[in-house]
C-alpha positions in Angstrom: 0.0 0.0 0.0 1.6 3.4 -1.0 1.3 5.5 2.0 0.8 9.5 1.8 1.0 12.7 3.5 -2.0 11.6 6.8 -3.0 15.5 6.6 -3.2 15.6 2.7 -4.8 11.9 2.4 -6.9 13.6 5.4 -7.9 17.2 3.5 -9.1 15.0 0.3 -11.7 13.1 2.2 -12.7 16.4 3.8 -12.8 17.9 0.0 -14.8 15.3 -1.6 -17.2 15.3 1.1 -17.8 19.0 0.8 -17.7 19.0 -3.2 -20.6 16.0 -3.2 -22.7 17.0 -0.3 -23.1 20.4 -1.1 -21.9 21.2 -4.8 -23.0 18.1 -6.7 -26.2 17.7 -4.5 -28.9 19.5 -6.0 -31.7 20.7 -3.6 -34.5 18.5 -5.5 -32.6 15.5 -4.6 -32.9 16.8 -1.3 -36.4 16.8 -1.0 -37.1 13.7 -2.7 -35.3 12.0 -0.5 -37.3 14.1 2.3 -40.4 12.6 0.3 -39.6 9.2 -0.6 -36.9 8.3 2.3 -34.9 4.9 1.3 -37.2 4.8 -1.8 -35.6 8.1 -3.3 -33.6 6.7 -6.3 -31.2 9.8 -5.4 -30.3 9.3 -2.3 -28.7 6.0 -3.9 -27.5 8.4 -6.8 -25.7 10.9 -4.1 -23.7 8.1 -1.7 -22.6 6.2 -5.3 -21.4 9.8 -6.2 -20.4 10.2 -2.7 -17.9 6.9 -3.2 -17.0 7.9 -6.4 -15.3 11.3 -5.8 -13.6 10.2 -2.5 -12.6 7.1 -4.2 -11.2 8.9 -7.0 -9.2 11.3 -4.5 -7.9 8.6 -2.1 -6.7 6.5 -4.8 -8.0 2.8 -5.1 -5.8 1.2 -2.6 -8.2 2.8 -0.5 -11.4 1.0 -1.9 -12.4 -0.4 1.7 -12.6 3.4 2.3 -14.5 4.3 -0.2 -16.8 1.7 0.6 -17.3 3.0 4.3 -18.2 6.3 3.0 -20.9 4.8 0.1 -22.4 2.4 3.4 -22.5 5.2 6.0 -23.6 8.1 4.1 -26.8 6.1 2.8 -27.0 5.1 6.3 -27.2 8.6 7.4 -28.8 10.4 4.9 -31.6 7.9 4.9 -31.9 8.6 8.8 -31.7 12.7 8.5 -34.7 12.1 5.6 -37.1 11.3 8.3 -35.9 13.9 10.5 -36.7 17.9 10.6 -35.0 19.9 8.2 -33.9 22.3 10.6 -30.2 23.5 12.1 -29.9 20.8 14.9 -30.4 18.0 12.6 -28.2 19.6 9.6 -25.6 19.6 12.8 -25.7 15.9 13.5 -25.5 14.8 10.0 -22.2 16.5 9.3 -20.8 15.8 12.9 -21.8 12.1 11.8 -20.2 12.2 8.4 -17.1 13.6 10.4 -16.7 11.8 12.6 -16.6 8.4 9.7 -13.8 10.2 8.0 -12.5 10.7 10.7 -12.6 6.7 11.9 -11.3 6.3 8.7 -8.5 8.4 8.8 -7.8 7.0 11.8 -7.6 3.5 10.7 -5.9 3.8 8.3 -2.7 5.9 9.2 -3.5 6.0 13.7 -2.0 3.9 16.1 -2.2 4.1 20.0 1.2 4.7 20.3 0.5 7.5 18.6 -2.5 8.6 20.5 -1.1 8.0 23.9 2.5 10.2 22.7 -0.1 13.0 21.8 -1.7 13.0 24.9 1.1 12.6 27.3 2.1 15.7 25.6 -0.7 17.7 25.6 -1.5 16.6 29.8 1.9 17.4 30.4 2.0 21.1 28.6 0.4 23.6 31.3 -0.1 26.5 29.1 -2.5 24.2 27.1 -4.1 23.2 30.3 -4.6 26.9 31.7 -5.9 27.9 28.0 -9.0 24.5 28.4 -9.8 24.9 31.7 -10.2 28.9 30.7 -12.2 28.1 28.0 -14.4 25.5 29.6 -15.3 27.9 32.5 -15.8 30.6 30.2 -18.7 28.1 28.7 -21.4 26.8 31.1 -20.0 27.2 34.0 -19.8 30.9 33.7 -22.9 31.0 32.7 -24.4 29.6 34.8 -22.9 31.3 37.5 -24.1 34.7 35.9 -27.4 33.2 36.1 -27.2 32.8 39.4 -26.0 36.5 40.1 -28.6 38.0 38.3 -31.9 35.5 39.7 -32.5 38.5 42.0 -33.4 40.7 38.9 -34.7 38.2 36.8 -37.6 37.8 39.2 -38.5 40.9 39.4 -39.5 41.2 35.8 -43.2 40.0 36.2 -45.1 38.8 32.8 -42.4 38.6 30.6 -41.4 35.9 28.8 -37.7 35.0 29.0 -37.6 31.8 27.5 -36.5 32.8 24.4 -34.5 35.5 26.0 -32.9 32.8 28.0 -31.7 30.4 25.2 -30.7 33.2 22.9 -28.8 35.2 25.7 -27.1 31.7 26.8 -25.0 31.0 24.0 -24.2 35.0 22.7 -22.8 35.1 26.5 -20.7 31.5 25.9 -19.2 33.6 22.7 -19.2 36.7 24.4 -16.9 35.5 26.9 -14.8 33.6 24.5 -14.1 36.2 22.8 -13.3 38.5 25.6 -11.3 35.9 27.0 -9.2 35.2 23.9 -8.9 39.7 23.8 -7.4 39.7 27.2 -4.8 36.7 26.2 -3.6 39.0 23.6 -3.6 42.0 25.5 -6.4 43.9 23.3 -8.3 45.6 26.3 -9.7 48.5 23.5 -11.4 46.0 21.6 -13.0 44.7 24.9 -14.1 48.3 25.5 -15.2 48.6 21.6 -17.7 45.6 22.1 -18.9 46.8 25.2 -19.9 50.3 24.0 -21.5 48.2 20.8 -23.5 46.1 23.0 -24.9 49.1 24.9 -25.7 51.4 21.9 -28.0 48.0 20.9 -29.5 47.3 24.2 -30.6 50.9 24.6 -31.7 51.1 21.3 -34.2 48.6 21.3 -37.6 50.1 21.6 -40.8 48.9 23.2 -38.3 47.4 26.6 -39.3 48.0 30.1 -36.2 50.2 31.6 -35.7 47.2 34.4 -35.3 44.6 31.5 -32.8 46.9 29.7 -30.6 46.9 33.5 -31.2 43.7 33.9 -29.6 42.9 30.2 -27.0 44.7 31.2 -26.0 43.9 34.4 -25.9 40.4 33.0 -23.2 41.4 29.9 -21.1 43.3 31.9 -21.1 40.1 34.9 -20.2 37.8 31.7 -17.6 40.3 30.2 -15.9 40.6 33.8 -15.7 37.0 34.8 -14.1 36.1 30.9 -11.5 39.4 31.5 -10.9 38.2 35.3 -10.4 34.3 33.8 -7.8 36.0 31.1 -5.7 37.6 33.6 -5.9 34.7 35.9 -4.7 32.5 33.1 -1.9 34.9 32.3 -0.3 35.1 36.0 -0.7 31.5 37.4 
């Protein structure tokens, strides 16, 4: 077996599952298979093309490959057809084609010995661990610990509906803090200031919003911007 660059062999997998799931898909294949499920004579038409491409990129001593990718993505796709067409399932079907090019990948060119050198490495390197367990806590955890910090005003807002509020506001804060949190590790304290004044000019800008829902907004972005700049410098001077 002629063996290649891993990351190149790797990138044309990638490539041929981008160029056939999205560029040599049209979108009434799409919904007949949506219609007709395991009965749509495209779906079959898709994963052969599917096998095809990565076939032709991988070369044919990797035809067991190739025949993963044809098995799994009919597998797959025939799944996501009786599912909603909507982002969270879009999600899981590419995380799910990932992650079998990734098996793949890993078969063919991964060993343990590998895997365990990598992690040894990465365990044993603590300015990787500060910069995950920063990240992490910027996540959830902060998060939830803003939630927490602010129950006393969230009560108080009788009538109003914050579900939505709630699940929108949860993940802008997890990349709100991310991105304050990466800003502080590279020492850009103006930008931080730049998308705090941005944030305000919105918030206040919004009509038709009771004055202690506005304070309560914003009590809540500057508690998530000052936990993510307090987790920077922390990170920085441990």
């Amino acid at each position: 077996m002629i063996m290649e660059n891993p990351k190149i062999w790797l990138l044309k997998l990638l490539l041929s599952h981008l160029l056939t799931d999205f560029l040599l898909q049209p979108k009434t294949w799409v919904e007949d298979r949506v219609q007709n499920h395991f009965k749509s004579k495209f779906l079959y038409l898709h994963v052969l093309i599917t096998a095809a491409v990565a076939y032709a990129f991988i070369g044919s001593q990797y035809w067991g490959i190739a025949g993963i990718i044809l098995l799994s993505h009919l597998l797959i796709d025939g799944w996501k057809s009786y599912q909603k067409q909507d982002l969270l399932h879009f999600f899981i079907d590419q995380v799910l084609h990932l992650l079998v090019i990734l098996g793949c990948f890993y078969v063919s060119f991964l060993n343990w010995d590998d895997i365990l050198l990598w992690w040894s490495r990465l365990t044993g390197n603590m300015h990787v661990l500060k910069l995950i367990l920063g990240v992490v806590f910027v996540t959830l955890p902060a998060g939830i610990l803003v939630g927490l910090l602010t129950k006393q005003w969230r009560e108080k807002i009788n009538g109003e509906n914050l579900d939505g509020l709630s699940n929108a506001g949860k993940w802008i804060g997890v990349i709100e803090r991310i991105i304050v949190l990466i800003l502080v590790l590279h020492n850009q304290y103006e930008a931080i200031g730049l998308l705090v004044a941005a944030k305000s000019i919105v918030r206040f800008n919004e009509k038709d919003r009771q004055e202690i829902k506005t304070e309560y907004l914003m009590i809540g972005t500057l508690l998530s911007i000052g936990i993510a700049i307090i987790t920077g410098v922390a990170i920085k001077n441990f």
